[in-house]
C-alpha positions as CSV (number, residue, x, y, z in Angstrom):
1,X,131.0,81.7,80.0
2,X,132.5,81.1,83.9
3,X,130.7,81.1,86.8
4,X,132.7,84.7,87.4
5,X,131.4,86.4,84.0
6,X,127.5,85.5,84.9
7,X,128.2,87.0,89.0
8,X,129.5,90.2,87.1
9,X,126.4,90.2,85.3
10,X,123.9,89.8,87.9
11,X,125.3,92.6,89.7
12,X,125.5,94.7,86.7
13,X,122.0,94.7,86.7
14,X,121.6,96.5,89.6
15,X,120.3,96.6,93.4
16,X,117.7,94.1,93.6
17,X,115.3,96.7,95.4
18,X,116.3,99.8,93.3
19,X,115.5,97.4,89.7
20,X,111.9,95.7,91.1
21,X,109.5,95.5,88.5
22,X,106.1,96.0,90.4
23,X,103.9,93.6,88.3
24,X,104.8,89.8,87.2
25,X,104.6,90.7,83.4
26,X,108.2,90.4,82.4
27,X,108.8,87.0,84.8
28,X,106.2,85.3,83.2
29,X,107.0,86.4,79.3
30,X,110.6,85.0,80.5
31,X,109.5,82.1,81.8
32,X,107.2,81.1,78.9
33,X,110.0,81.9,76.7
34,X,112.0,79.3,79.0
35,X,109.0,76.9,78.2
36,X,107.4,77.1,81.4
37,X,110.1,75.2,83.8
38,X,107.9,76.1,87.1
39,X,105.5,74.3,85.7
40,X,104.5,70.7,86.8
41,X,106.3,71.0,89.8
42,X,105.3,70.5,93.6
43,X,105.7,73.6,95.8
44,X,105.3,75.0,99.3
45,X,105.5,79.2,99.0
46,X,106.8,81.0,101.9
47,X,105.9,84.5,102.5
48,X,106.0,87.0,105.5
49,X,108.6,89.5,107.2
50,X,110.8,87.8,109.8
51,X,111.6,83.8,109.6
52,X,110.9,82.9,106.0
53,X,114.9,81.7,105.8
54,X,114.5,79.8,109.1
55,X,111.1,78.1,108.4
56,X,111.9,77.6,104.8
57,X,115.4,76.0,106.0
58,X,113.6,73.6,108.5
59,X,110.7,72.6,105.8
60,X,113.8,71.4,103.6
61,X,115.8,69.8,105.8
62,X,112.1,67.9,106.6
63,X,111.6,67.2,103.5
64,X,114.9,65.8,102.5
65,X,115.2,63.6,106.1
66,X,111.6,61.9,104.7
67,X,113.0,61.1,101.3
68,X,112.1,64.0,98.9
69,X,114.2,65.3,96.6
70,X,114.0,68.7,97.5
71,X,114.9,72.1,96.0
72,X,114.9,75.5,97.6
73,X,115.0,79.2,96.6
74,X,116.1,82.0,99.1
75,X,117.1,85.1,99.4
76,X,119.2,87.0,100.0
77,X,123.2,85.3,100.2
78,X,125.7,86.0,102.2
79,X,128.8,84.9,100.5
80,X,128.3,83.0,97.3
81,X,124.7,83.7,95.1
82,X,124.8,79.8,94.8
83,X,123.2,79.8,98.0
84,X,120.0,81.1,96.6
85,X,119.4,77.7,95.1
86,X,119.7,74.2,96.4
87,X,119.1,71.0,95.2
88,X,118.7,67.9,98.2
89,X,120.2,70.5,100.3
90,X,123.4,71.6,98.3
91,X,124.7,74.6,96.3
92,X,124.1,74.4,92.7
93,X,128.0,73.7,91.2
94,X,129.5,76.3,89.1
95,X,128.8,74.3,86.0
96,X,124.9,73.6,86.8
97,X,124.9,77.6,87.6
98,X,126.6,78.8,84.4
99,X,124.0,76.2,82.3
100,X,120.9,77.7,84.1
101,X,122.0,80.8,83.4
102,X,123.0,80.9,79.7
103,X,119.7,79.4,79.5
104,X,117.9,82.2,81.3
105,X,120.1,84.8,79.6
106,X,120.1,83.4,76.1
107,X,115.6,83.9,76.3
108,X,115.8,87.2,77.6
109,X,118.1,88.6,74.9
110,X,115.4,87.4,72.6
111,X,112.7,88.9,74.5
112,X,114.8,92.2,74.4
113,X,114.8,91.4,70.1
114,X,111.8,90.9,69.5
115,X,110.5,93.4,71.4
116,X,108.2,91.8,74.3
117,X,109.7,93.2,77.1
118,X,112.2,96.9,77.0
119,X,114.5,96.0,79.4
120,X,116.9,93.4,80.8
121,X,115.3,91.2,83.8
122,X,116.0,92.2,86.8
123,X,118.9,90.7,89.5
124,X,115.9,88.9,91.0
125,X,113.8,88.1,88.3
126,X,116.5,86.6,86.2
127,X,117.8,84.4,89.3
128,X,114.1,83.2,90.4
129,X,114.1,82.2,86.3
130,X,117.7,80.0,87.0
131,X,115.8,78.1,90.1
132,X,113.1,77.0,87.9
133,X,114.9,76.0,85.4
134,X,117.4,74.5,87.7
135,X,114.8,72.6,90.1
136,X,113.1,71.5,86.2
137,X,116.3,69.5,85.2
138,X,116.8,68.2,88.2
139,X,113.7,66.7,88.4
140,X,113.0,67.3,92.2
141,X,110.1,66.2,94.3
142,X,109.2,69.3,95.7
143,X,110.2,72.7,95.9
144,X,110.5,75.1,99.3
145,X,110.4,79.0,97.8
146,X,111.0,81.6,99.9
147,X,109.3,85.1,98.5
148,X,111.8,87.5,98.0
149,X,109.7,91.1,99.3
150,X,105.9,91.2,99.7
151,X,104.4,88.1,97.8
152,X,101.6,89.6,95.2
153,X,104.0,91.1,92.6
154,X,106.7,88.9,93.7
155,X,108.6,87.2,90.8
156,X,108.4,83.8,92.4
157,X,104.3,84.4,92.6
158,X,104.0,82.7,89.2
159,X,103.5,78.8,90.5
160,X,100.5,77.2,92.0
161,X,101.8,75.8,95.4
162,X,100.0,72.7,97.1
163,X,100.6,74.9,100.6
164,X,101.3,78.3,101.2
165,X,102.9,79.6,104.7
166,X,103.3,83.3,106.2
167,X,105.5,83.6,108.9
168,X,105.6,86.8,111.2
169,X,104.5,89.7,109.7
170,X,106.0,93.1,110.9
171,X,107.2,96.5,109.1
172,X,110.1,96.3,107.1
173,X,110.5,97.6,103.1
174,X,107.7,99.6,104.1
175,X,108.2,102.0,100.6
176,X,107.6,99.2,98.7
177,X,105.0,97.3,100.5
178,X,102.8,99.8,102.8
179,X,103.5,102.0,106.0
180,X,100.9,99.9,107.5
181,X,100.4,96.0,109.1
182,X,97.1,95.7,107.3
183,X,98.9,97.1,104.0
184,X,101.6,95.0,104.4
185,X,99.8,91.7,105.2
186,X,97.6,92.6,102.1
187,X,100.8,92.0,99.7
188,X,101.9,89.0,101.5
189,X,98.5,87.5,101.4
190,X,98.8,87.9,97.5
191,X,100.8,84.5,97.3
192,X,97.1,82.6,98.3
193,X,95.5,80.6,95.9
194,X,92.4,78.9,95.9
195,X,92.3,75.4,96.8
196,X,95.3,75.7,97.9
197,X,95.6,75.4,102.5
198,X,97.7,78.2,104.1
199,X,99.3,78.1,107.6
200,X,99.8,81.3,109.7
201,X,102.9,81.4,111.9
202,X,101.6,84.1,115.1
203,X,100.6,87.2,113.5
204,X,99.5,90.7,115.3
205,X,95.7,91.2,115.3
206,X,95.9,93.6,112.7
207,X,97.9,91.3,110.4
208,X,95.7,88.0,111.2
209,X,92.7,89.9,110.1
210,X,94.0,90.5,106.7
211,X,95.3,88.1,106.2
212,X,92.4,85.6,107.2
213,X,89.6,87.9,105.5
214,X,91.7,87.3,102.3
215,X,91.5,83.4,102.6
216,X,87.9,83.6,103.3
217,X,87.7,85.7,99.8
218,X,89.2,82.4,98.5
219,X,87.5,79.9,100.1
220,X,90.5,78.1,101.0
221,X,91.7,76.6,104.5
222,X,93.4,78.1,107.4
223,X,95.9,75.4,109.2
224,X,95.9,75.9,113.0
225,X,99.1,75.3,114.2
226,X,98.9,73.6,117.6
227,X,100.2,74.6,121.0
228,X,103.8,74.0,122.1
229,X,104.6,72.1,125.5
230,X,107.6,72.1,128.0
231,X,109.5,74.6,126.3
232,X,112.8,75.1,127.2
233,X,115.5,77.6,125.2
234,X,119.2,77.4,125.9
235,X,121.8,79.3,124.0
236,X,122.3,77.1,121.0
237,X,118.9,76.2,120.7
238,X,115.7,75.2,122.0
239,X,113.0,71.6,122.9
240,X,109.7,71.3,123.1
241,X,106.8,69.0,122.7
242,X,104.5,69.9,119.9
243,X,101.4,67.9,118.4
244,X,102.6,64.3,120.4
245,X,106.4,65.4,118.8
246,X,109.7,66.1,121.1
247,X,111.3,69.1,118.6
248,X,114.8,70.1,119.2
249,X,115.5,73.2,117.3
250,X,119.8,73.6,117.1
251,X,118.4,77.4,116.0
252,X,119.5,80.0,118.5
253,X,117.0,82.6,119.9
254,X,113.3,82.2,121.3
255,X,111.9,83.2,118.1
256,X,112.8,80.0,116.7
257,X,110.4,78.2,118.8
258,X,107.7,79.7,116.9
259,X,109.6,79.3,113.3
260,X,109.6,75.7,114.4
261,X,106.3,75.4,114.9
262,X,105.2,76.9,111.8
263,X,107.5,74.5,109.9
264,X,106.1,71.3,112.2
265,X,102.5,72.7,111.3
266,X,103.4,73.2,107.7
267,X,105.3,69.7,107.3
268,X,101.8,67.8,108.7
269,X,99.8,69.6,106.2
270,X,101.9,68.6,103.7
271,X,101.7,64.6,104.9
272,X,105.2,64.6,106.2
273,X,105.9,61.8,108.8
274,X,106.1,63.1,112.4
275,X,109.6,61.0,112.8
276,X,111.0,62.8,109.6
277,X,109.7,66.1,110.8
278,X,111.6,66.3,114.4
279,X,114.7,64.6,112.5
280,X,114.5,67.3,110.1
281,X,114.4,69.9,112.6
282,X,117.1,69.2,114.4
283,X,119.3,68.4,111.4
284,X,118.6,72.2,110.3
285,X,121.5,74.7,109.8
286,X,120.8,78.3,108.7
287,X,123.8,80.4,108.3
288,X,123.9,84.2,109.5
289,X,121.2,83.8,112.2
290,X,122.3,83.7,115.8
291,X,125.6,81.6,114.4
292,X,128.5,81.3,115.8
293,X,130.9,81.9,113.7
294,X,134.5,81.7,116.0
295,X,135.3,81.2,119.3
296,X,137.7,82.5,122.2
297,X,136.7,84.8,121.8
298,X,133.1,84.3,120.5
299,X,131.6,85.8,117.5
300,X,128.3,85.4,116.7
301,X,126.2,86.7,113.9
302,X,123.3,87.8,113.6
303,X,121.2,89.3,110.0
304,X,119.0,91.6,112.3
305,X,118.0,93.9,109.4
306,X,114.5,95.3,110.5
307,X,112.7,96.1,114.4
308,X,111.2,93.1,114.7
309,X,114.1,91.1,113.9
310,X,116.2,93.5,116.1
311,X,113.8,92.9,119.6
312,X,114.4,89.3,119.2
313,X,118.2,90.0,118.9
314,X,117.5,92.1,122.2
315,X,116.1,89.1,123.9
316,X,118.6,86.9,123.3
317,X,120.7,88.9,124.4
318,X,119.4,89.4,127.4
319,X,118.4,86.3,128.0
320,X,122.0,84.6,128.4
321,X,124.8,88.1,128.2
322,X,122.9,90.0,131.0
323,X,126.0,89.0,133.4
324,X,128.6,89.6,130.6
325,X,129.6,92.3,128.8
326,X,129.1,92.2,124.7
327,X,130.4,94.4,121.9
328,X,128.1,95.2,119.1
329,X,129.9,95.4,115.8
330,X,127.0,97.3,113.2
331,X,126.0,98.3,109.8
332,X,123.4,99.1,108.3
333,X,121.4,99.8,104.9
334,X,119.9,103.3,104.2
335,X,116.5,102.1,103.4
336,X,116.2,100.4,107.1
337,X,114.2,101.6,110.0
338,X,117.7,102.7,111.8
339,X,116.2,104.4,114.8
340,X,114.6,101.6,116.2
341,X,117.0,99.2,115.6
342,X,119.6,101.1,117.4
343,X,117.4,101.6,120.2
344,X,116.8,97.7,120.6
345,X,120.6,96.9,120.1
346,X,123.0,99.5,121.2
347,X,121.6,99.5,125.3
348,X,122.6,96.4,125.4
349,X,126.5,96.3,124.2
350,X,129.5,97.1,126.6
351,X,131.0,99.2,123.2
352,X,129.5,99.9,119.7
353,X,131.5,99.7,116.9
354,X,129.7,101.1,113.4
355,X,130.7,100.2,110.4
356,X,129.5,99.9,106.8
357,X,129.0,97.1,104.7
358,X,130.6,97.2,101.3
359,X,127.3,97.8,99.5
360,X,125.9,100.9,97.3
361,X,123.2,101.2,99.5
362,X,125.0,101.1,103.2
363,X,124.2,103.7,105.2
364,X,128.0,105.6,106.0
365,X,128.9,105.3,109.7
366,X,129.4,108.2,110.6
367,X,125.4,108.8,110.1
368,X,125.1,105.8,112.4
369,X,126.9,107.7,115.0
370,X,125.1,110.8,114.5
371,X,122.1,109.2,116.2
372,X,124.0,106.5,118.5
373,X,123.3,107.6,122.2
374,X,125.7,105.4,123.6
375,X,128.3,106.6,126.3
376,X,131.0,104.1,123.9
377,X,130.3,104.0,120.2
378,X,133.1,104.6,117.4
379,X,132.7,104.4,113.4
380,X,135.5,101.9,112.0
381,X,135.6,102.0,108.6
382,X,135.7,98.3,107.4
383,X,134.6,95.2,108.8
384,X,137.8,93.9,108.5
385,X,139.2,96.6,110.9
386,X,136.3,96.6,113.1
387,X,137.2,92.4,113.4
388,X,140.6,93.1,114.5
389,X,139.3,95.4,117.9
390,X,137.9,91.9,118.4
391,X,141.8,90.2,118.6
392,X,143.2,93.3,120.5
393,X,140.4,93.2,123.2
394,X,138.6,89.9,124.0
395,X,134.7,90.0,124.0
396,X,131.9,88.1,123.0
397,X,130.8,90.0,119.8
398,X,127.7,90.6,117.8
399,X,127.6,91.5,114.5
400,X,124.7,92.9,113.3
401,X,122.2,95.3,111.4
402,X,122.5,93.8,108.1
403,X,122.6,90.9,106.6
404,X,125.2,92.2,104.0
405,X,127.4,92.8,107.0
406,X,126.9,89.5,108.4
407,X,127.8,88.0,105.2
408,X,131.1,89.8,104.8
409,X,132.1,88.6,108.5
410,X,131.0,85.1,107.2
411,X,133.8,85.7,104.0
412,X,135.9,86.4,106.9
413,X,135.4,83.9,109.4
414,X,134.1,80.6,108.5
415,X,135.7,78.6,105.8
416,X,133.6,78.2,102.1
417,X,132.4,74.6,101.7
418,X,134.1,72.6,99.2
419,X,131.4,71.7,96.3
């Protein structure tokens, strides 16, 4: 089998959100079939709306600068799947890819024979198998795994992590996870385990009380993160002094300060060395987030997929393009809270160009444009042609609203890295 034939699989199973199986019973027969890879391993679990990528990119890059050999599980890609899974910070090659999966595939057509489970594993569930199995042979130190919606019925809520971290919590999937903050903090406090310390990145009341009645349930202990000092954001990034540490984030956006210092807080609970933590920080790269991506003129993009994610777009924004004009270049998925996204973002932009992601779920532009009330907004029908405007009249652009879209400009724009 090539690495091609397993990608045409995966995405034969279907949309990851349209294929969820809401309870962990099919994971774990796979897994035991597998022999149990996840076990014996070290893990931090990373829950929450907005910033799991970010902080989860910043614990690894910690992690790896203090001498761990580290693995880490995200979602979603934007280009390859191999991004999902890392191992001391690269790619898994197409040959350790196909392995894991032939080995994830091979038990679940047995589980489909004998008769324990009636269907295929899902997209997700049958990639969160490859990662174990994956981070199992290559005997890592500890793994960073990033939830990939909610946390309680989550596939990757099968291990018993020595630390547990929720980052912002805000509405987003909310027909999967709740139409509420309480709701929605409930399933992300489903990844706690007793014993096992949890640090809270800044949370809304509503949200903090959930979430800290649920870790009384368990008995277990809340880490405080501390204050932040002397802050100072600049387009590329941002410094501060945090807990006797001078932390340069190379992160853009303010937000980032606080998905810092959930990762610094989160590092010292794990017994990370302050040197290796602010060396780790500042060695952090996370595609698709406030990245630029091309220059003269400049293209930056952006995965702001949900409200919260699309204010602190806003902010940026305003904070250094108030005394420049920007174009927006949009898409969006159908299962998104579009109206207040589009409120956030399209104010802001000089011109608004809506497109749609190459994706069975994007939402068609022309429904974006039903609802755009902006004075110069036009649907273009691919990215591709929405890139060229770009060339043909010089602006600093955005590219946002999803992060499918920002991974097709990614394809586009910035060259694969050779593995």
């Amino acid at each position: 089998m090539t690495f091609a034939d397993t990608v045409r699989y995966l995405f034969s199973l279907g949309p990851e959100l349209k294929t969820i199986k809401w309870d962990l019973d099919r994971i774990e027969a796979l897994l035991a079939e597998l022999g149990n890879p996840q076990e014996g391993q070290r893990y931090i679990h990373v829950a929450g709306t907005n910033g799991k990528g970010s902080v989860c990119a910043m614990l690894e890059s910690s992690l790896r600068t203090a001498g761990y050999r580290t693995g880490l599980y995200t979602s979603p890609h934007l280009v390859d799947p191999r991004e999902r899974i890392r191992i001391a910070g690269a790619w898994l090659s197409e040959h350790a890819w196909v392995s894991a999966f032939e080995r994830v595939y091979a038990a679940a057509e047995r589980l489909l024979v004998c008769g324990t489970v009636e269907a295929p594993p899902s997209f997700f569930e049958t990639l969160t198998a490859m990662a174990f199995v994956a981070f199992a042979e290559a005997d890592v130190d500890v793994v960073v795994l990033e939830t990939g919606l909610g946390g309680r019925l989550d596939a990757t809520n099968v291990v018993t992590p020595e630390l547990t971290v929720i980052t912002p919590i805000d509405f987003d999937h909310e027909a999967f996870l709740g139409s509420s903050l309480e709701l929605i903090a409930g399933e992300k406090a489903g990844i706690f385990k007793a014993g096992c310390p949890t640090v809270f990145a800044e949370q809304r009341p509503e949200a903090l009380a959930v979430l800290q009645a649920k870790a009384t349930e368990l008995g277990i202990s809340v880490v405080v993160t501390p204050p932040v000092d002397g802050v100072r954001v600049h387009r590329h990034g941002s410094e501060f002094m945090m807990a006797g540490l001078a932390i340069r984030c190379p992160l853009a956006g303010a937000h980032q300060v606080g998905n810092s210092r959930t990762a610094v807080a989160a590092l010292l609970a794990f017994g990370v060395e302050p040197e290796f933590i602010a060396a780790g920080i500042a060695a952090t790269s996370w595609p698709g987030r406030l990245e630029l991506a091309a220059k003269n003129p400049d293209i930056i993009l952006d995965g702001a997929h949900n409200p919260a994610g699309a204010r602190a777009l806003a902010a940026y924004i305003r904070e250094f393009f108030r005394d420049e004009p920007i174009r927006l270049i949009f898409g969006a998925m159908r299962d998104k809270a579009l109206d207040e996204v589009v409120g956030s973002l399209f104010p802001l932009a000089a011109e608004v160009i809506v497109t749609a992601p190459a994706q069975p779920r994007a939402l068609n532009a022309e429904a974006i444009l039903e609802i755009a009330d902006h004075p110069n907004c036009r649907a273009i029908g691919t990215l591709a042609e929405a890139l060229r405007c770009v060339q043909e009249n010089p602006m600093t652009t955005f590219v946002s609203g999803s992060l499918f879209l920002v991974g097709e400009a990614r394809a586009l724009l910035v060259p694969r890295p050779e593995l």
